[in-house]
Backbone bond lengths (Angstrom), bond angles and torsions (degrees), N, CA, C in turn:
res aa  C-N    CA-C-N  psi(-1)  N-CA   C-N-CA  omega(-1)  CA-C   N-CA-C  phi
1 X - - - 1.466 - - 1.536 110.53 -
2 X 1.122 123.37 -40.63 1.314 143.76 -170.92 1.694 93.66 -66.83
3 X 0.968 121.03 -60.91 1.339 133.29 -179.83 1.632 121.83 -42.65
4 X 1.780 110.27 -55.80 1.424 134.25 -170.33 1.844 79.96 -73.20
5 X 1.176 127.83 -78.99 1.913 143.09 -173.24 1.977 84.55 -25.81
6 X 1.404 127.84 -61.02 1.419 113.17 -163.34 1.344 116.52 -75.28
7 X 1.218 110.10 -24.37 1.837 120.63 168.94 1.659 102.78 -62.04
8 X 1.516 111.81 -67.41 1.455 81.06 -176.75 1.126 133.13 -50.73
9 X 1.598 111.34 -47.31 1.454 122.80 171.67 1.371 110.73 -19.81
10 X 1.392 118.13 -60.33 1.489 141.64 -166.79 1.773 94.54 -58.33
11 X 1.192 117.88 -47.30 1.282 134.31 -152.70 1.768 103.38 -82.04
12 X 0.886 119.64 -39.24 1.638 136.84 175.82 1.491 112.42 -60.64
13 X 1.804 92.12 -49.82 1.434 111.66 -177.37 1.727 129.97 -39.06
14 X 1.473 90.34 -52.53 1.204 135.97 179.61 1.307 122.12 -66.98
15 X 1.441 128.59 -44.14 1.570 144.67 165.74 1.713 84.56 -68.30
16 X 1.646 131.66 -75.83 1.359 102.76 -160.08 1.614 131.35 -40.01
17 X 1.621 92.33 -40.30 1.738 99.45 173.95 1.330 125.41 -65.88
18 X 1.586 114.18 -8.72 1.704 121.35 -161.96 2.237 77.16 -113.46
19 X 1.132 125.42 -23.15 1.664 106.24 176.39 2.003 98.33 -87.17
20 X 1.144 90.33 -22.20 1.905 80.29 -168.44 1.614 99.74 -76.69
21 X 1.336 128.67 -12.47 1.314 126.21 -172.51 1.158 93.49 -99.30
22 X 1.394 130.04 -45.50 1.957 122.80 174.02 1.371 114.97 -39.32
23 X 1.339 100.36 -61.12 1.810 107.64 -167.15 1.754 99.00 -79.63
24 X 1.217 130.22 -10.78 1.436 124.15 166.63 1.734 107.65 -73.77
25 X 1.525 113.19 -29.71 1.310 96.00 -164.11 1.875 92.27 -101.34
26 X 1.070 115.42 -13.23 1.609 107.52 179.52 1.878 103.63 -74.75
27 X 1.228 101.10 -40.13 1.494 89.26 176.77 1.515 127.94 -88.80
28 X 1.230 101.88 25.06 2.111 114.53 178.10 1.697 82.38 -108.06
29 X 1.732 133.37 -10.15 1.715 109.18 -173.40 1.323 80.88 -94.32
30 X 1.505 113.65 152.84 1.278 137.84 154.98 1.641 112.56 -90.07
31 X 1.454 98.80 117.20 1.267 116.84 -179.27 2.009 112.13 -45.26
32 X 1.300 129.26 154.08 1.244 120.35 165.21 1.522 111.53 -91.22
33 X 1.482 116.74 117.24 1.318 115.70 -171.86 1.755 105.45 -68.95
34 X 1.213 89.17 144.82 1.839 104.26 -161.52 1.419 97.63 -82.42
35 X 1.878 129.80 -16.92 1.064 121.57 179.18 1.597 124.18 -94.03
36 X 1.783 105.15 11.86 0.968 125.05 156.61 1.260 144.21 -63.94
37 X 1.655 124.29 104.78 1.501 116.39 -164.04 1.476 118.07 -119.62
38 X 0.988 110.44 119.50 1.441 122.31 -142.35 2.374 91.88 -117.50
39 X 1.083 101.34 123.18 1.231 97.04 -170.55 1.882 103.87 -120.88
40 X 1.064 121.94 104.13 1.749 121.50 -174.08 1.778 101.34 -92.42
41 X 1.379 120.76 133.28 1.287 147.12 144.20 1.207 130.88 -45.60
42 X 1.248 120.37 48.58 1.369 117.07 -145.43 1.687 95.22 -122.44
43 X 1.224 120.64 -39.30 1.157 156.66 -158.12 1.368 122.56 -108.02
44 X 1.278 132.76 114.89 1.628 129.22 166.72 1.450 129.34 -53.60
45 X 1.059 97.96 -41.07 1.467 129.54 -140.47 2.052 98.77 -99.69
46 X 0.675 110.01 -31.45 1.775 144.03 -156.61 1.158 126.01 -131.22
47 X 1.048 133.19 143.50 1.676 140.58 163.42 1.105 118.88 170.11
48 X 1.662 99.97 112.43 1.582 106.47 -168.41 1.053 125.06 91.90
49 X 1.565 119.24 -0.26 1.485 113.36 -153.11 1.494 130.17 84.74
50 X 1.207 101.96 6.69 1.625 115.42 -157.92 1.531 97.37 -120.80
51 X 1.171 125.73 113.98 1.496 118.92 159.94 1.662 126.74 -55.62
52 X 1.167 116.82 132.35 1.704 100.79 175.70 1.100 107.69 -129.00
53 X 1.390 107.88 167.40 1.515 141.72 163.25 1.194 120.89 -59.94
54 X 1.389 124.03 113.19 1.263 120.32 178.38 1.528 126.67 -99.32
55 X 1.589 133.17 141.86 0.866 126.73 -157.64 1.556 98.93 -119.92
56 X 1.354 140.44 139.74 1.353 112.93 176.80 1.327 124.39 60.22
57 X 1.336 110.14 -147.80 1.813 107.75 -160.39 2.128 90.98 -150.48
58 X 1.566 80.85 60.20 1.805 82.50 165.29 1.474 122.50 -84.18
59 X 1.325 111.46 134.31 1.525 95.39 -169.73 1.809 113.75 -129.65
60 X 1.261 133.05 -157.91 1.088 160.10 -162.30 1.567 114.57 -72.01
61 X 0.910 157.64 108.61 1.501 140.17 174.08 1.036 103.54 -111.93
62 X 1.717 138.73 168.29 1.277 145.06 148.37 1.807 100.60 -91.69
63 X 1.441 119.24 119.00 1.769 123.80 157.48 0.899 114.50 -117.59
64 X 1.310 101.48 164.45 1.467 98.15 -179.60 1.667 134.78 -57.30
65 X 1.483 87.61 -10.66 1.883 78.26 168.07 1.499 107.09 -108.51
66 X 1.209 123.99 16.01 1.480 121.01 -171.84 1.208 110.51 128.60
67 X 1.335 113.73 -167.66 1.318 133.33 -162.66 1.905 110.45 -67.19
68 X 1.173 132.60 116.37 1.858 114.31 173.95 1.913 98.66 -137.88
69 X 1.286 107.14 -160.07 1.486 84.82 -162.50 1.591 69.45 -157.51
70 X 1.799 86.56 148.12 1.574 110.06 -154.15 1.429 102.39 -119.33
71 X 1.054 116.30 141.76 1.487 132.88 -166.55 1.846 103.79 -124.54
72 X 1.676 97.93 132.62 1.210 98.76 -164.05 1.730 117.31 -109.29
73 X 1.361 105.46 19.63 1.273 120.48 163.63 1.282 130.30 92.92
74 X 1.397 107.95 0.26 1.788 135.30 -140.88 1.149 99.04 -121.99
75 X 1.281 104.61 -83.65 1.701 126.42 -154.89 1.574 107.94 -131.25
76 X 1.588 115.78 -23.74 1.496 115.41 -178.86 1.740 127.38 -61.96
77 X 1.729 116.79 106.68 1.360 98.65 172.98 1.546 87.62 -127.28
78 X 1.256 119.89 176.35 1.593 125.70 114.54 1.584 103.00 -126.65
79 X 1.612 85.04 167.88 1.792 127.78 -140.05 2.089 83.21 -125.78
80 X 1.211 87.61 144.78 1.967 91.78 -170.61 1.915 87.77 -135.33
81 X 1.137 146.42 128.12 1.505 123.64 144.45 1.741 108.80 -99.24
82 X 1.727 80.40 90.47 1.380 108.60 158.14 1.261 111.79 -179.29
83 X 1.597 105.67 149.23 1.609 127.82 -141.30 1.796 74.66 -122.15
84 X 1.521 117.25 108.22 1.580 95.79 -168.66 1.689 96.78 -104.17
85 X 1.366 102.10 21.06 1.984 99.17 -175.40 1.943 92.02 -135.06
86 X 0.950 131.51 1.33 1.241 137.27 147.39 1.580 128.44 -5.30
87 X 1.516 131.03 82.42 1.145 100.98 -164.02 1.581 127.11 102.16
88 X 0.874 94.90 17.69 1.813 122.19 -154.67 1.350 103.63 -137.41
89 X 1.258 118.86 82.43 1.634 131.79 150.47 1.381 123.19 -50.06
90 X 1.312 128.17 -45.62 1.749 117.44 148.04 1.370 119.48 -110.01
91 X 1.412 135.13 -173.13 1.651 118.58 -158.38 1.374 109.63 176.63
92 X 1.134 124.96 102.36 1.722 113.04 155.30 1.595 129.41 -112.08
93 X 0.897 106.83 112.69 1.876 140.86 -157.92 1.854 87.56 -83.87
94 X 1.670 124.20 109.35 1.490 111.98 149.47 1.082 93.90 -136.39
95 X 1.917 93.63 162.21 1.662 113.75 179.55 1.681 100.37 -141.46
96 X 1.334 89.03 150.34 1.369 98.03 166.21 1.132 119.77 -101.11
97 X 1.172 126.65 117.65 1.925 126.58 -178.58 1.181 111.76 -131.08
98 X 1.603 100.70 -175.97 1.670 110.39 179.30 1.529 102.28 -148.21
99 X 1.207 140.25 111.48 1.319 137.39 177.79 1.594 99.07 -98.21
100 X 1.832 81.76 106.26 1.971 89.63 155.39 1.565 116.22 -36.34
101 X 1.600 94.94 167.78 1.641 108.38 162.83 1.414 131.47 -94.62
102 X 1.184 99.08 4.66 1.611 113.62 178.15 1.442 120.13 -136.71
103 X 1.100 98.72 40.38 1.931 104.51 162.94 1.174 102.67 -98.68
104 X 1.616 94.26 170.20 1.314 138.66 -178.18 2.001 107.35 -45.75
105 X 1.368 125.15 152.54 1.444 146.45 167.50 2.313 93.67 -40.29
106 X 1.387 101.39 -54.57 2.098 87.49 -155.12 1.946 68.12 -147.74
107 X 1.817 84.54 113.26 1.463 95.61 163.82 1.544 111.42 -122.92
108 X 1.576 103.42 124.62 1.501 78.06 168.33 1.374 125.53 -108.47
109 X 1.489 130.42 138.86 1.074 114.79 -161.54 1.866 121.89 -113.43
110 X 1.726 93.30 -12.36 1.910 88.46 155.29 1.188 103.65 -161.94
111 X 1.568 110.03 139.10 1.209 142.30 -161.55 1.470 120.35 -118.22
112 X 1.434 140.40 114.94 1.380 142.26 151.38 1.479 121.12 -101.08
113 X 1.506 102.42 119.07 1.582 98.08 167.72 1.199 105.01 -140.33
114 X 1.368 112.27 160.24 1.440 129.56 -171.92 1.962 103.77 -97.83
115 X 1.365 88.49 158.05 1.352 105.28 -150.94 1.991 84.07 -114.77
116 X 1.442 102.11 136.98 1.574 100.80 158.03 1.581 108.15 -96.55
117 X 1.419 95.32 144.78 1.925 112.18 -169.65 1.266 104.90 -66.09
118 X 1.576 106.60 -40.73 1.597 112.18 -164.80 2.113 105.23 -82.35
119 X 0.843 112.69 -5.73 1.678 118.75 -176.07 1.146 113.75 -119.53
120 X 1.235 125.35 -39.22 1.758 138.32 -176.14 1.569 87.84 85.15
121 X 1.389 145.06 -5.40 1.363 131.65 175.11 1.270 120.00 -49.32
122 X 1.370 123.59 -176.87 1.658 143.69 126.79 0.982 102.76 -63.17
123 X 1.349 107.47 128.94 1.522 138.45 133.49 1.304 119.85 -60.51
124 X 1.272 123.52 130.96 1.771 125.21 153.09 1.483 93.09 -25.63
125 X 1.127 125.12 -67.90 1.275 125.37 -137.47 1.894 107.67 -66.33
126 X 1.395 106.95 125.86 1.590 117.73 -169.00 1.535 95.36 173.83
127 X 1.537 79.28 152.78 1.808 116.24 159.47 1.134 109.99 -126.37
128 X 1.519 105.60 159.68 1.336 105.93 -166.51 1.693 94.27 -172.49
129 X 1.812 121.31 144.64 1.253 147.05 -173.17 1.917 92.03 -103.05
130 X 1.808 100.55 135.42 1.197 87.70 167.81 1.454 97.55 -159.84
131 X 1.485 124.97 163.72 1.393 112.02 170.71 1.396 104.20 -119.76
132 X 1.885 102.47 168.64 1.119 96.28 151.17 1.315 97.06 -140.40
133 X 1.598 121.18 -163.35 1.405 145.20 -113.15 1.256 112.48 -172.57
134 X 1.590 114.44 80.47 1.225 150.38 -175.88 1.697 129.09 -102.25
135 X 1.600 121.93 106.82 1.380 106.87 -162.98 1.594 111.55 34.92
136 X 0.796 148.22 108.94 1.674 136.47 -145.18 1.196 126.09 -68.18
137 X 1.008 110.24 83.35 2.009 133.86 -170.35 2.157 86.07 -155.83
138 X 1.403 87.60 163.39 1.192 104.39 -165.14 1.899 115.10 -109.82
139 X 1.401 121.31 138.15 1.633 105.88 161.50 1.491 100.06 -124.88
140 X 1.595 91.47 171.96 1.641 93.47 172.54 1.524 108.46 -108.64
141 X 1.309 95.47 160.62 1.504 118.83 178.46 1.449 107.40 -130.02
142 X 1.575 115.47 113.56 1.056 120.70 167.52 1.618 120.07 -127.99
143 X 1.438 116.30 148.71 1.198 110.96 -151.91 1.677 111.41 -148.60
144 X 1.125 120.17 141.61 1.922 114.19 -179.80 1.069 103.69 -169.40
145 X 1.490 103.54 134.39 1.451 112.85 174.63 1.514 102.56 -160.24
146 X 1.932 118.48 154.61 0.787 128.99 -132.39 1.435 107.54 -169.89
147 X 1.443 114.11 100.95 1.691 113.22 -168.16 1.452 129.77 50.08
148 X 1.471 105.27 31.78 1.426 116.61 170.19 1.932 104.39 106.29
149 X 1.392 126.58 4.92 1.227 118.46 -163.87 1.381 100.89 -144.66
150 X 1.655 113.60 102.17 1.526 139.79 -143.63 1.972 99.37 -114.82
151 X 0.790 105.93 165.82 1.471 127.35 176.42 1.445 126.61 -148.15
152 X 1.132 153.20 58.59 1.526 133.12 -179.35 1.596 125.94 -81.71
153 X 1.168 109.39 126.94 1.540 97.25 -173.24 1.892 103.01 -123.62
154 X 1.035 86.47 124.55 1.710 94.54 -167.89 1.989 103.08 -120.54
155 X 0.611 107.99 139.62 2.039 87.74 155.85 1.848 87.09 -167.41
156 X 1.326 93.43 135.40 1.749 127.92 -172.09 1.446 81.33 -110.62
157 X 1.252 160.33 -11.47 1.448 154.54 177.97 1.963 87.13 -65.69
158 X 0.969 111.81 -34.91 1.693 108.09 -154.28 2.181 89.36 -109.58
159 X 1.331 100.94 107.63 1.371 102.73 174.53 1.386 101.33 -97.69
160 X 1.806 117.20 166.01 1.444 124.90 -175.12 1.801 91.52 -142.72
161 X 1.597 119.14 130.00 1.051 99.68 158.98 1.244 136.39 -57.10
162 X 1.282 133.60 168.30 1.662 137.53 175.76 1.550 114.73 -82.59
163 X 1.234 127.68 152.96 1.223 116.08 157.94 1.684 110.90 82.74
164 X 1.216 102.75 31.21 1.745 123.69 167.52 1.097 106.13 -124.92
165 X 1.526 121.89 174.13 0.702 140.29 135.27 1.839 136.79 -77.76
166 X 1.169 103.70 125.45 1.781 103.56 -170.72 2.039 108.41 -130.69
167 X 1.162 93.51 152.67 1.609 107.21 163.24 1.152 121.47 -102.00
168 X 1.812 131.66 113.72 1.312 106.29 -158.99 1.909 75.43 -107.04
169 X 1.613 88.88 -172.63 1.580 97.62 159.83 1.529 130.07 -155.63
170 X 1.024 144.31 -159.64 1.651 148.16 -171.47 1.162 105.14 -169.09
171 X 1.601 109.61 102.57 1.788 98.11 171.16 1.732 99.95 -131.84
172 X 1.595 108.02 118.36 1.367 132.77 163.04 1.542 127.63 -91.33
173 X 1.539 129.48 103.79 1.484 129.25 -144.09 1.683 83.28 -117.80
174 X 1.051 125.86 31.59 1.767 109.48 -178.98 1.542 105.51 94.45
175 X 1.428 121.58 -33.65 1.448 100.24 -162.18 1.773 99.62 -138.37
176 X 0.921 90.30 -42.59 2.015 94.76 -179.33 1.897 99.85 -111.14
177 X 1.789 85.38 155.64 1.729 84.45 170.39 1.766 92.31 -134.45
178 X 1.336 93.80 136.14 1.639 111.58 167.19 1.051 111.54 -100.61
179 X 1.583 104.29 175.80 1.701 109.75 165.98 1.618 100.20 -168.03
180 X 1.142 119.16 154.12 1.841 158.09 -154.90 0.746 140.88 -144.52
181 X 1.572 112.15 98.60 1.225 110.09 155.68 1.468 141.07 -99.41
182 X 1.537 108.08 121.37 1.184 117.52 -138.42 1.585 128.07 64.99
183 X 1.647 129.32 -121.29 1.167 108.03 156.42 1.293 131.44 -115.49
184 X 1.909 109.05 26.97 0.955 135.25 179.35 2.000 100.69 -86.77
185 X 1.605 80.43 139.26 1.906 74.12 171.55 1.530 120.28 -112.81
186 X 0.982 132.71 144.98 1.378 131.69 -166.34 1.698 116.21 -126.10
187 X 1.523 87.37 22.67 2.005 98.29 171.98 1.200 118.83 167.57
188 X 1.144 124.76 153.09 1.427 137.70 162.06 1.214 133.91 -166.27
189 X 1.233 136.80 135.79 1.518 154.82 -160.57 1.207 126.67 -140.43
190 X 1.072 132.51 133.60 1.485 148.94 160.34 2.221 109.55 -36.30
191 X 1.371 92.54 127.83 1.551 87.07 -172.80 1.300 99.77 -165.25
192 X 1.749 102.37 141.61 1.670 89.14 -166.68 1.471 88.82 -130.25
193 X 1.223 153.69 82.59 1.695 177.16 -60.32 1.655 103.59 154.92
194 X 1.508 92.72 106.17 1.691 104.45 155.99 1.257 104.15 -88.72
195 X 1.270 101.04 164.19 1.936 108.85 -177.25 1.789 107.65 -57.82
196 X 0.896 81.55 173.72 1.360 107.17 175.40 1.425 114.42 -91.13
197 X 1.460 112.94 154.41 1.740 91.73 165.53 1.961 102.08 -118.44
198 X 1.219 109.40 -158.69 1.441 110.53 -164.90 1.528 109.67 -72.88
199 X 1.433 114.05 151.09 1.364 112.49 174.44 1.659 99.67 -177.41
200 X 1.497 119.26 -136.68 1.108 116.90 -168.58 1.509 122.30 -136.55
201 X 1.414 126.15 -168.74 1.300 118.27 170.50 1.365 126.95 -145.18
202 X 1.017 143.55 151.57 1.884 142.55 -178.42 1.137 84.19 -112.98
203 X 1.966 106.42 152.50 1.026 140.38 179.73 1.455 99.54 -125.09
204 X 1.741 140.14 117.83 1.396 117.50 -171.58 1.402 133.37 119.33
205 X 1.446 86.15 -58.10 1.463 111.73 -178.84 1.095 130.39 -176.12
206 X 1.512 130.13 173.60 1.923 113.29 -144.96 1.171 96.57 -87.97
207 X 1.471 119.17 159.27 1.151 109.13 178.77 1.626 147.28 -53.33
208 X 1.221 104.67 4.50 1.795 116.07 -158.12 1.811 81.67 -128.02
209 X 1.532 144.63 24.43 0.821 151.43 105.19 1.777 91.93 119.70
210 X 1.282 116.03 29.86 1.265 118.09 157.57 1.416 124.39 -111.39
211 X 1.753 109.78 172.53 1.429 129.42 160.03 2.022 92.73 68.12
212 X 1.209 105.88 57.97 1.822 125.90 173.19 1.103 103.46 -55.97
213 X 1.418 105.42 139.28 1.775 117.84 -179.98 1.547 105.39 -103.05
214 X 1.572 120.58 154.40 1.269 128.94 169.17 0.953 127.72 -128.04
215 X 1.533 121.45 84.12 0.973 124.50 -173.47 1.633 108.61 173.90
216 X 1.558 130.30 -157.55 1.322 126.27 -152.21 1.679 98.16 -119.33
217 X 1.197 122.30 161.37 1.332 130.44 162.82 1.610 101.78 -144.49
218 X 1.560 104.79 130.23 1.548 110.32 -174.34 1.819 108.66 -99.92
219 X 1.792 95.38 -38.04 1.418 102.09 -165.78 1.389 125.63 -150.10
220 X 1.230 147.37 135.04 1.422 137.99 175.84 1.693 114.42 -143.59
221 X 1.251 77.12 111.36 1.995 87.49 162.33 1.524 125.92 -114.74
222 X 1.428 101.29 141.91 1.329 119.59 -169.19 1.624 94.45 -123.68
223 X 1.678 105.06 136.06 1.390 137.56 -178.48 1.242 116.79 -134.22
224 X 1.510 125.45 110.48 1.591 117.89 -165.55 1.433 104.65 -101.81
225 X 1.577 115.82 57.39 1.393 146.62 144.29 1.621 124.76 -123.85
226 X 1.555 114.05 166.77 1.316 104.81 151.83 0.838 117.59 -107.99
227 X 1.533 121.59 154.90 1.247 137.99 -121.65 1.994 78.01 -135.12
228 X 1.286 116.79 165.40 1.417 113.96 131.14 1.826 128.14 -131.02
229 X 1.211 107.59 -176.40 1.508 103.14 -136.85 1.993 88.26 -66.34
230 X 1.145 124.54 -20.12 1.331 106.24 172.59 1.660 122.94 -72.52
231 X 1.020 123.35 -1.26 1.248 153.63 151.24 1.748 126.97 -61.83
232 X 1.282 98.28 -31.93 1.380 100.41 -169.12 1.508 104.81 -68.38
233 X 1.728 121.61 178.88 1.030 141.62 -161.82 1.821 92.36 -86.38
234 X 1.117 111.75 136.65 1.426 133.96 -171.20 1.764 100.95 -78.13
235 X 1.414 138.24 148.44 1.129 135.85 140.58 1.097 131.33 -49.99
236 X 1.315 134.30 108.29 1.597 115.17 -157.82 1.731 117.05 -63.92
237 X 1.154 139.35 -153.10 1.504 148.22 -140.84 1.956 82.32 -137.36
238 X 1.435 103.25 100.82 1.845 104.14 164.42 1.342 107.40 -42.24
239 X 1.595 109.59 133.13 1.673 90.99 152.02 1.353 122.79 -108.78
240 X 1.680 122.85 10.11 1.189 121.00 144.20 1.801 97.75 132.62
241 X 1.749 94.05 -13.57 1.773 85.76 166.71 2.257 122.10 -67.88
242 X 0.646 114.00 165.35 1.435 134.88 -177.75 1.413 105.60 -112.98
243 X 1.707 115.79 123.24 1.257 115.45 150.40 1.512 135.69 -46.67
């Protein structure tokens, strides 16, 4: 009896140390926040779940992380109706792109603006990713504003070659808005932004169908927090195709 009583003992022992290591290693994963909207380029037709509008004849590429869809600087957009940061008092906006070497002077290449219910218009109110095109290397221009109270943060002091691939970003915490390239930041400003309400977005080019981008977009996630840059969205793992 004495014997069977120390086995279990032994046996009990053993499950506590095999549950204290379960619930130690379930709570080191970070959950995927469900208010996370993550939109992949993979697709013409689609994104996000979202049917779009097509503008031109944007199409398919193989990159190195997969499938993204290439915009030819001209005439190429798609059109999404959905505002995927809508409603969002803080916010971090990333994309994965590639700016050709032969675009245009001020491209912009993604755009959100909110729509009024009562007009079906644009609203002022939008953010929006854009480049420009400096001795020929690239900066970003990022920009948001919102019931009369604007931000642009640009700096051409900070050049990027062309013809890479980059992660840019947008992070709005309530009071300042930054922006990144990569996990370098290249601005920030004072900004005082109520949400947005619902509306839509261009892929390409601005929404009113100017200033065309040339080049690829693979990926964009939107987080209606700020994030910081160890936080941000990872470069994915090449799998060895070439744009």
């Amino acid at each position: 009896m004495k014997r069977l009583l120390s086995k279990l003992a032994g046996l009990a022992a053993s499950l506590g140390v095999f549950a204290l290591i379960l619930v130690s290693s379930l709570a080191s994963q970070t959950p995927t926040d469900p208010q996370v909207t993550i939109w992949r380029f993979d697709n013409i037709h689609s994104v996000g779940g979202h049917d779009t509008h097509v503008l031109g004849h944007p199409y398919l590429i193989d990159s190195p992380y997969g499938k993204a869809v290439e915009f030819n600087g001209n005439d190429d957009a798609l059109f999404i109706d959905e505002h995927p940061l809508a409603g969002a008092s803080a916010y971090t906006w990333e994309v994965i792109f590639h700016p050709d070497v032969d675009g245009a002077q001020a491209q912009r290449f993604f755009h959100l603006s909110e729509i009024d219910p009562a007009t079906g218009k644009d609203t002022d109110n939008r953010m929006l990713f854009e480049i420009r095109i400096v001795k020929g290397e690239w900066c970003l221009d990022s920009f948001a504003e919102s019931n009369g109270s604007a931000r642009t943060l640009l700096n051409c002091a900070d050049l990027h070659p062309l013809g890479q691939w980059y992660r840019v970003t947008a992070v709005y915490d309530g009071k300042t808005l930054r922006n990144y390239v990569g996990d370098e930041m290249q601005g920030e400003g004072e900004l005082h932004m109520t949400p947005q309400g619902a509306g839509h977005s261009s892929i390409g080019t601005r929404i009113n169908r100017r200033d065309f981008f040339k080049g690829a977009v693979f990926e964009a996630r939107f987080t209606p927090r700020a994030l910081e840059p160890a936080e941000f969205l990872k470069m994915p793992a090449a799998s060895g195709a070439t744009q």
